[in-house]
VOGU-3710 file (C-alpha; in Angstrom, 3 decimals, decimal comma):
1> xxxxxxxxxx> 0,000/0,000/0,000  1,608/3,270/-0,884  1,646/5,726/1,939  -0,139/8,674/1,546  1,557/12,417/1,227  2,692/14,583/3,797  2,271/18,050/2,086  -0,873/17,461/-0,699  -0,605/19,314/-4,192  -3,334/21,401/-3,013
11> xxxxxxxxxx> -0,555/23,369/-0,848  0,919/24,338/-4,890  -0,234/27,664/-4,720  1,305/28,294/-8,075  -2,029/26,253/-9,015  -3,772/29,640/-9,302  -2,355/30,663/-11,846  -4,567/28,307/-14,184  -6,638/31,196/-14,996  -3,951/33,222/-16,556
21> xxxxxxxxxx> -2,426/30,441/-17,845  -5,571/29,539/-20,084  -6,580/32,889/-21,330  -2,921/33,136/-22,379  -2,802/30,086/-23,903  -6,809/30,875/-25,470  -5,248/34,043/-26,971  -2,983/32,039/-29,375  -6,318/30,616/-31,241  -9,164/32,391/-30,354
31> xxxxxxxxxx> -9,490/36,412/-29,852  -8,157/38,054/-26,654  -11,863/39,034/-25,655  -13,368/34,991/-25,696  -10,206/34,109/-24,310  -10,303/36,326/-21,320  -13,896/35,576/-20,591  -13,154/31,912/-20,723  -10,575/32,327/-18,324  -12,524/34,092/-16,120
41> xxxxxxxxxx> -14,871/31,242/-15,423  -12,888/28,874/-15,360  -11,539/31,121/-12,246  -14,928/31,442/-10,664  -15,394/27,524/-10,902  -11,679/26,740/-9,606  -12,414/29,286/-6,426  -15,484/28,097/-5,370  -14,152/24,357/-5,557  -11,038/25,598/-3,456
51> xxxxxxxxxx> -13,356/27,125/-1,185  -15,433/24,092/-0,684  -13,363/21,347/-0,733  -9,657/22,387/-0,305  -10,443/24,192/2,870  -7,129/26,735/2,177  -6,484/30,254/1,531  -5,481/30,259/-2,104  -4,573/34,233/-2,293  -2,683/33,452/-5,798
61> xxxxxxxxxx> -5,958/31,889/-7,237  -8,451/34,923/-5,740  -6,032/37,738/-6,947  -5,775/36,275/-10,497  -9,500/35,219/-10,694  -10,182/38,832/-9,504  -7,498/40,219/-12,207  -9,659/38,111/-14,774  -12,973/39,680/-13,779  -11,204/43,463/-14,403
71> xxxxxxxxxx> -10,029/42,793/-17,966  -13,394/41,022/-18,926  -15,014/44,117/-17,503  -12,572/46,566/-19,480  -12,883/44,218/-22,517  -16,394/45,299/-22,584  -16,233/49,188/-22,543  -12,225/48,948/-24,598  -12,513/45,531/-26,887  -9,120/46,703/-28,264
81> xxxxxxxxxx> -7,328/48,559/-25,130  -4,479/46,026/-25,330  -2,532/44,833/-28,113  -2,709/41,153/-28,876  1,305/40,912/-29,193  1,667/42,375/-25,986  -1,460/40,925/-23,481  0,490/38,041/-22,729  3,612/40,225/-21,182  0,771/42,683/-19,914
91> xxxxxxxxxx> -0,618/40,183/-17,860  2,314/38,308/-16,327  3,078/42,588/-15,356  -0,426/42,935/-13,862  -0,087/39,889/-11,839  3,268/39,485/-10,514  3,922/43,345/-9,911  1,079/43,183/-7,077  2,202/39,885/-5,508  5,018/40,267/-5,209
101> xxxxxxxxxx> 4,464/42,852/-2,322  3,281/39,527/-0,528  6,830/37,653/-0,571  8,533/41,470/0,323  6,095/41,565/3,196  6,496/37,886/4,387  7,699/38,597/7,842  4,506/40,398/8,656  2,086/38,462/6,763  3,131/34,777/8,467
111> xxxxxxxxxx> 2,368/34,539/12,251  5,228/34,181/14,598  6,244/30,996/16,940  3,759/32,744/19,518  0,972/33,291/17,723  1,128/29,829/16,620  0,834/28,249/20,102  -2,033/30,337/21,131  -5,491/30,670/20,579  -5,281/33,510/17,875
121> xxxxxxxxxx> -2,699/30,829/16,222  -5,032/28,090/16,007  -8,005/30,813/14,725  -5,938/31,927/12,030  -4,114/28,339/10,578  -6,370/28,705/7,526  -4,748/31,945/6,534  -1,079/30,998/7,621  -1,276/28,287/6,011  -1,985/29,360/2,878
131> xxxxxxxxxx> 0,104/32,626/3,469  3,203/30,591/3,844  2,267/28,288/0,981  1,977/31,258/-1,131  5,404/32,602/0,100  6,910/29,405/-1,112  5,397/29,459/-4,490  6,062/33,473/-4,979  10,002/32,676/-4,392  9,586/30,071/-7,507
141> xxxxxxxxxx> 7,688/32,392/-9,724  9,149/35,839/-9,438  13,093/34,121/-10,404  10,929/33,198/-13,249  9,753/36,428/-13,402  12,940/38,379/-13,298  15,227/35,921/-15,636  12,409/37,135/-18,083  12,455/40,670/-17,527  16,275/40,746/-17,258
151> xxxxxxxxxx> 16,438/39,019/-20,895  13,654/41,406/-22,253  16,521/44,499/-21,004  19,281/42,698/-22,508  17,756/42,171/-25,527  16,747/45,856/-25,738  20,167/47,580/-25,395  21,450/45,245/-27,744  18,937/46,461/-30,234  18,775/42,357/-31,416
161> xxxxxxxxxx> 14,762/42,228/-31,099  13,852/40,616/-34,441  10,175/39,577/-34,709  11,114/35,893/-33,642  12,901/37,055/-30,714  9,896/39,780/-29,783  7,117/36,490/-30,332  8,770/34,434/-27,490  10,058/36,973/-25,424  6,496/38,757/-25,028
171> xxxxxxxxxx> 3,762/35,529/-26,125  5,696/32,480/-25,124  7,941/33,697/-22,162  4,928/34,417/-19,951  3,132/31,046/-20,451  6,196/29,607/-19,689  6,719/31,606/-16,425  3,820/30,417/-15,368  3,955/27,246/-16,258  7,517/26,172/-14,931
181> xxxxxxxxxx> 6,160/27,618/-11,592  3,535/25,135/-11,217  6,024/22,684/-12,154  8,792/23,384/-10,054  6,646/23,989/-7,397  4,548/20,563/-7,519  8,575/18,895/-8,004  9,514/20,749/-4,578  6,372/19,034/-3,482  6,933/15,877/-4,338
191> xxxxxxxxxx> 10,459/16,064/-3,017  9,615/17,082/0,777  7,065/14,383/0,451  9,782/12,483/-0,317  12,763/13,497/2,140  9,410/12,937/5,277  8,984/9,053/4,437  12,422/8,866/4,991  12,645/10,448/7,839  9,789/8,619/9,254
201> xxxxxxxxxx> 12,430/5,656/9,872  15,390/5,107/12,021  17,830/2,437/10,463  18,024/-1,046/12,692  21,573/-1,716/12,667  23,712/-4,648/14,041  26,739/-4,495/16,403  29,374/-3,561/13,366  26,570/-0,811/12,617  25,522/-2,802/8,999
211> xxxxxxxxxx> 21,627/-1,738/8,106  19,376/-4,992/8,623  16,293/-3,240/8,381  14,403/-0,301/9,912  11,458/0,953/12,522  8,926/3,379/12,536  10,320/6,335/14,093  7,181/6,754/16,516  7,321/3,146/17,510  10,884/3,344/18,142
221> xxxxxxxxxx> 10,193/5,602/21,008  6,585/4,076/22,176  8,027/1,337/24,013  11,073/-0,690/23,947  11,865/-3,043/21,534  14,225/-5,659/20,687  16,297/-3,740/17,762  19,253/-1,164/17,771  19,280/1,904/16,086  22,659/4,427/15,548
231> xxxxxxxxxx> 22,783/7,334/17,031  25,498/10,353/16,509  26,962/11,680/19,510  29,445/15,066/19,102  32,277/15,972/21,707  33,648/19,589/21,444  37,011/20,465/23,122  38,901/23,483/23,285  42,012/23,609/25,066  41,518/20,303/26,350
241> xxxxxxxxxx> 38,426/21,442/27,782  35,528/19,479/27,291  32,346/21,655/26,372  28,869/19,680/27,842  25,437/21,334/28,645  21,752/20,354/29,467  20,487/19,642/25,651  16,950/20,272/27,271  14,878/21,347/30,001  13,593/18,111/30,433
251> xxxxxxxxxx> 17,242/16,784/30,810  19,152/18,504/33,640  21,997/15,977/32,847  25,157/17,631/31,626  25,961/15,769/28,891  28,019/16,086/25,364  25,976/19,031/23,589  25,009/17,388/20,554  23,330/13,954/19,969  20,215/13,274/17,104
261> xxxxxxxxxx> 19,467/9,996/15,893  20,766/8,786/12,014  17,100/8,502/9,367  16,709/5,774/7,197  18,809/6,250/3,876  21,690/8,610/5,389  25,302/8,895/5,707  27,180/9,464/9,061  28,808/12,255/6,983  24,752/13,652/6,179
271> xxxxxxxxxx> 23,936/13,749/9,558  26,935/15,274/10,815  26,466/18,180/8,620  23,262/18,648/9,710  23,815/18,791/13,146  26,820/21,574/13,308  24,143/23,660/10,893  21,598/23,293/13,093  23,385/23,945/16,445  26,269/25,261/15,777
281> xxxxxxxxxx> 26,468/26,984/12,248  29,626/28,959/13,005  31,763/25,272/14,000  32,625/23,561/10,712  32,573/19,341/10,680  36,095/19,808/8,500  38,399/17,529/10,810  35,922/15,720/13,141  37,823/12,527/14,460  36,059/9,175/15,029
291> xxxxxxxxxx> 36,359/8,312/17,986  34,547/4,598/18,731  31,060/2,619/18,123  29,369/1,460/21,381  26,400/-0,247/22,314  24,085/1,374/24,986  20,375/0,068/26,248  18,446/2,850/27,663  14,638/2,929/29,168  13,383/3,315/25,538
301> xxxxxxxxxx> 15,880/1,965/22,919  18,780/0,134/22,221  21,334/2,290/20,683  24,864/1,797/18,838  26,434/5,143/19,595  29,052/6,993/17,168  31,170/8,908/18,783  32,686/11,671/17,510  35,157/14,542/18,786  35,549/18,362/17,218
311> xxxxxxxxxx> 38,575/20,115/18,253  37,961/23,719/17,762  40,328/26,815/18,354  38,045/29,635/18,854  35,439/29,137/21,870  33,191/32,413/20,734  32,075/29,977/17,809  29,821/27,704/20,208  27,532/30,455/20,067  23,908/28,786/19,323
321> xxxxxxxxxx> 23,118/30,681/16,554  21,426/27,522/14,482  17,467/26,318/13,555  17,743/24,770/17,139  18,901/27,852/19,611  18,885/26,515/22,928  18,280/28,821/26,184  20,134/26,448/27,657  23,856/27,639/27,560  27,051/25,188/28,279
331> xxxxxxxxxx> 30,421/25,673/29,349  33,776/23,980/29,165  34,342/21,393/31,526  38,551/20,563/32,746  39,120/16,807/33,011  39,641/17,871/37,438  36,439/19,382/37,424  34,213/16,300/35,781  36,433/13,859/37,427  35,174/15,508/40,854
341> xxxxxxxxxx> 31,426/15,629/39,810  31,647/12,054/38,670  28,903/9,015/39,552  27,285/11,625/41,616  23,993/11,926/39,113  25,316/14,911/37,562  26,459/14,116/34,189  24,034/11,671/32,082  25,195/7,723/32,247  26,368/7,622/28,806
351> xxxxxxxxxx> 28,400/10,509/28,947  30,359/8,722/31,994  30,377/5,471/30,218  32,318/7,409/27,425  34,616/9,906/29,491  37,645/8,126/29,752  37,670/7,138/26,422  37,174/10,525/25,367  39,608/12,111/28,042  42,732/9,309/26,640
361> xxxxxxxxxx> 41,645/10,472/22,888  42,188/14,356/23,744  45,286/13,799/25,593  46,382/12,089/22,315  45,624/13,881/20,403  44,335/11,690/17,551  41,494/8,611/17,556  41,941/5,084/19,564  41,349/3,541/16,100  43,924/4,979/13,416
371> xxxxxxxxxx> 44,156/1,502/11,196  40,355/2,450/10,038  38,561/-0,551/10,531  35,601/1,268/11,174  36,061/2,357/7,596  34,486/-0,267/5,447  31,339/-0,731/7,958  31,075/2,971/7,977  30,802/2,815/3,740  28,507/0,189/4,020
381> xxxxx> 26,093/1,686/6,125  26,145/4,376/3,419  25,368/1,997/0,504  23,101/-0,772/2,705  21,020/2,593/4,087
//
């Protein structure tokens, strides 16, 4: 059974641009007049089903069905106001011009982290929804929209606008703009949809860390169960210092400051990146040192750690500046001052479990395991994953 998608098509805002799309398209075979009435219904019909059935805020669809009703209006009192050649170019002016105040305005027009936990938040979900949906569709469209203006300028001060060149820069051009929108859009689409089933796994690994399988990430946490997943563990030091912190409120536990489970269908190397971008954008990965692979059982899971260390020579850099900014703020830790908080419920098991290896691989200044066995297993993870 094929699993059904995360974000549906209907959230392809660049969908409402159908309406300009056809009477464009219309004007190539019929006269501009049929064609923009045409186009106009089909607008009224597409809104009302949106409104019924979709249940979103489709502000693309509204402002170019409303655009629609204007010219069929003008149509009637000018039949010849604008000039076939040019009402394709007119019209991608007329519609993108306006909406693009929406995508310059984003900050304001998208509700904040507050007002999405609180009552106004949940009121107002139809519009953000579709506000932020729209967002992501203007970005697509207006690069559209200014390769083809920027080409229309070039072409100008050349003075190289022969009457093939003017057909497809003013009549094809803006179909196309269109067009690619909705397609790039829906292929963005498809490709979150995609990236979320994978991430709706956790790989069930052996004890050389070899894929076998994998688990549903909700029912790897539900209750415990009988397979082992990886995990990525990071160890900063500066100095010989050791830099650990609470990674939550929930967890007073001092413990290394970054640990996130691998997904299904990822490199060690994938996830690593990830991590220092999300916590700690300023730290690059460039050097990180394997350190060892070790099995752990916790209340929940059974989990082959990967630990890793990240020497670093400027201690202004572990900064949380990343996606996951933490109130919580760390510090660096001697090897006297853990020793003498050791076993005492302070730091988290693991971390103790790991601390002398850790503390023997700083004072070395290089990994325990420098004839790279872990190598191959680490490559086939990659490939099995």
């Amino acid at each position: 059974m094929s699993q059904k998608n995360i974000l549906s098509s209907k959230f392809n805002m660049a969908l409402g641009f159908v309406p300009v799309i056809i009477a464009i398209f219309l004007s190539r075979y019929l006269a501009q007049n049929p064609s923009v009435y045409i186009a106009t219904a089909v607008g009224i019909i597409y809104t009302m089903y949106t409104a019924s059935r979709q249940h979103v805020f489709h502000l693309l669809l509204y402002f170019c069905t409303v655009v629609m009703i204007i010219f069929s209006l003008i149509s009637l009192i000018f039949p010849r106001l604008i000039s076939p050649a040019y009402f394709p170019f007119v019209l991608e002016l007329v519609i993108m011009l306006p909406v693009s105040w929406v995508f310059l305005l984003r900050n304001r027009l998208t509700p904040g982290d507050k007002a999405a936990g609180s009552e106004l938040g949940r009121n107002i979900s139809y519009f953000a929804q579709g506000m932020l949906s729209t967002i992501v569709s203007l970005r697509v469209a207006m690069w559209f929209t200014l390769f083809h203006l920027a080409a229309i300028i070039l072409f100008e001060i050349t003075q190289s606008v022969t009457p093939t060149v003017q057909y497809v820069l003013f009549r094809f051009c803006p179909l196309a703009v269109f067009v690619l929108s909705i397609v790039f859009n829906q292929i963005g689409i498809a490709y979150f949809n995609r990236l979320m089933r994978q991430a709706s796994y956790l790989p069930v690994v052996d004890d050389e860390g070899c894929v076998t399988g994998k688990i549903n990430l909700m029912t790897a946490f539900k209750e415990k169960t009988e397979y082992m997943v990886p995990v990525i563990r990071i160890a900063i030091v500066y100095n010989n210092m050791l830099y650990l912190r609470s990674r939550s409120e929930e967890e007073r536990e001092i413990d290394l400051p970054i640990e996130e489970y691998m997904l299904y269908k990822e490199s060690i190397e994938q996830r690593i990146k990830y991590m220092m971008g999300d916590h700690y954008p300023m730290l690059s990965p460039k050097g990180i040192q394997f350190i060892n692979k070790q099995r752990c059982n916790t209340c929940t899971t059974d989990r082959l750690n990967y630990l890793f260390l990240l020497r670093i020579d400027d201690e202004t850099k572990l900064e949380t500046t990343g996606p996951r900014k933490s109130t919580l703020t760390g510090k660096l830790w001697t090897f006297q001052q853990i020793e003498q908080n050791l076993h005492k419920d302070f730091f988290a098991r693991i971390f103790e479990d790991e601390y002398q290896t850790l503390k023997e691989s700083i004072l070395k200044g290089n990994t325990l395991h420098t004839d790279k066995e872990s190598t191959p297993n680490e490559n086939k993870e990659e490939k099995t994953a």
